[in-house]
C-alpha positions, 0 to 999 in steps of 0.5 A: 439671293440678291444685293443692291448697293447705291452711294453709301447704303446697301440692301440684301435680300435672302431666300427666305424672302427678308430684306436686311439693309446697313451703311448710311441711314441720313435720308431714311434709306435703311427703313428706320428710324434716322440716325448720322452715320453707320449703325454698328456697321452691320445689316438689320431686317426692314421692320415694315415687311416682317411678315411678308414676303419680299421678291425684290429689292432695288437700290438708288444713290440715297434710296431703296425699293422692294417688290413684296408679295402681301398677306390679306388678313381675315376679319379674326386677324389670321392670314388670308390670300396674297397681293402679288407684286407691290411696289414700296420705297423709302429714303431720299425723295428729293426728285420724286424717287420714291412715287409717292406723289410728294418731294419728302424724305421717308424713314419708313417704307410706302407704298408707290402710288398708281401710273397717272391717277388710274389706280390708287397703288402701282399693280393694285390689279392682278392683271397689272401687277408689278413682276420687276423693279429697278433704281439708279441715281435719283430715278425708279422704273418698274415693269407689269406682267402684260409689259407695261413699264412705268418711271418716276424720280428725275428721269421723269420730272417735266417728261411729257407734262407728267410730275416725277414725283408719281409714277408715269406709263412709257408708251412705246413708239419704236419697235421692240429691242432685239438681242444679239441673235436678232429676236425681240426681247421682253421686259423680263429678258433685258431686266429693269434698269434706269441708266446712270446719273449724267446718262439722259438725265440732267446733272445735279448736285447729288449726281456730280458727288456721285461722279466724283466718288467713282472718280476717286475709286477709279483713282485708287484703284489705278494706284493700287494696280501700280504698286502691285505692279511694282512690288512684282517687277521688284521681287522678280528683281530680288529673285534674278539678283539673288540667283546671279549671286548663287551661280557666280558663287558657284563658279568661283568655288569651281575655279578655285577648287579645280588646281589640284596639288601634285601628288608627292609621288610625281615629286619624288620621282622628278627628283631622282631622275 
């Protein structure tokens, strides 16, 4: 039902509510255990939300989100109620994207902390509980269900005194955005999304790789739309050569076939007049 993709990793997430992640896995953004490289290029469950239920997935340059509904469980180990609309992260953290009040890569999924020291995870209470997520480059946003939106990672490192590395409440002073009809719009209407490296946000060395791969695939893409062009251009070519040949043959083969001999009977009679 849905799929995230940052640099070199992606994130899927089914109906069934499993989150399955593949690529590059060298900060820990597949959910396991580190290895270099791709691990048989194929996508594999994130092991720590087996038994759960994930709503959400996000992807980030080298990082990844989710957004879980989480079983309690009784004293005799069976399942309890749900907690609705946590928020867990994994991966590169160099920027505090994963809001776990440190700056250290994780290979396993944690739990985000809460805005500012109010609450020990982000949405621990029902009537703040997260209802959607999102990631780009090196920075983390999620919005509440009563329309609160928090941040964290690079958009929030040095912003209003608050570390990026735990997620920070946005207060809001401008009037609400409008749609293109002119009516405000919510949180669940505009989704939840961080703007790309570069676009607010100072530059690094991780966004300026980034760049440069969207230059690069941009580049390719350019000369692959080039060569199309041109092998179209030469068959159209080929193909209106090739009729020139057939009709010129054609014409040839009229000329040539249209003196007809005399008929021997007209001779004869020339003669004996």
């Amino acid at each position: 039902v849905q799929v995230a993709v940052g640099a070199e990793h992606g994130v899927l997430l089914t109906d069934a509510g499993i989150a399955f992640t593949w690529g590059d896995n060298r900060y820990g953004q597949l959910g396991r255990e580190l290895v270099h490289m791709q691990e048989a290029k194929r996508p594999f469950p994130v092991l720590a939300f087996v038994g759960e239920e994930v709503t959400q997935v996000a992807a980030g340059v080298h990082h990844s989100l989710a957004l879980i509904n989480k079983a309690t469980r009784l004293v005799d180990g069976s399942r309890g109620g749900e907690i609705l609309g946590q928020v867990w992260a994994w991966g590169r953290n160099k920027n505090g994207q994963l809001g776990v009040g440190d700056k250290r890569d994780k290979a396993i999924p944690v739990q985000v902390k809460g805005a500012d020291g109010h609450e020990p995870f982000l949405g621990s209470s029902a009537e703040n509980r997260i209802i959607t997520i999102g990631a780009s480059g090196m920075s983390s946003v999620a919005a509440s269900i009563n329309g609160e939106v928090f941040q964290w990672g690079a958009i929030s490192d040095g912003f209003q005194g608050v570390p990026g590395e735990i997620p920070h409440r946005i207060t809001f002073n401008s009037k609400p955005r409008r749609g293109k009809a002119g009516h405000a719009m919510s949180i669940s209407d505009m989704g939840c999304r961080v703007q790309p490296p570069g676009a607010g946000q100072r530059d690094s060395k991780e966004s300026q790789e980034s760049k440069g791969r969207s230059v690069k695939i941009r580049e390719q893409v350019m000369s692959i739309k080039q060569l199309q062009e041109a092998l179209v251009r030469e068959r159209e070519h080929l193909a209106h050569s090739t009729k020139q040949r057939q009709a010129d043959g054609a014409g040839g083969g009229a000329r040539r076939g249209g003196a007809k001999p005399k008929p021997s009977g007209a001779s004869s009679a020339a003669e004996l007049r």
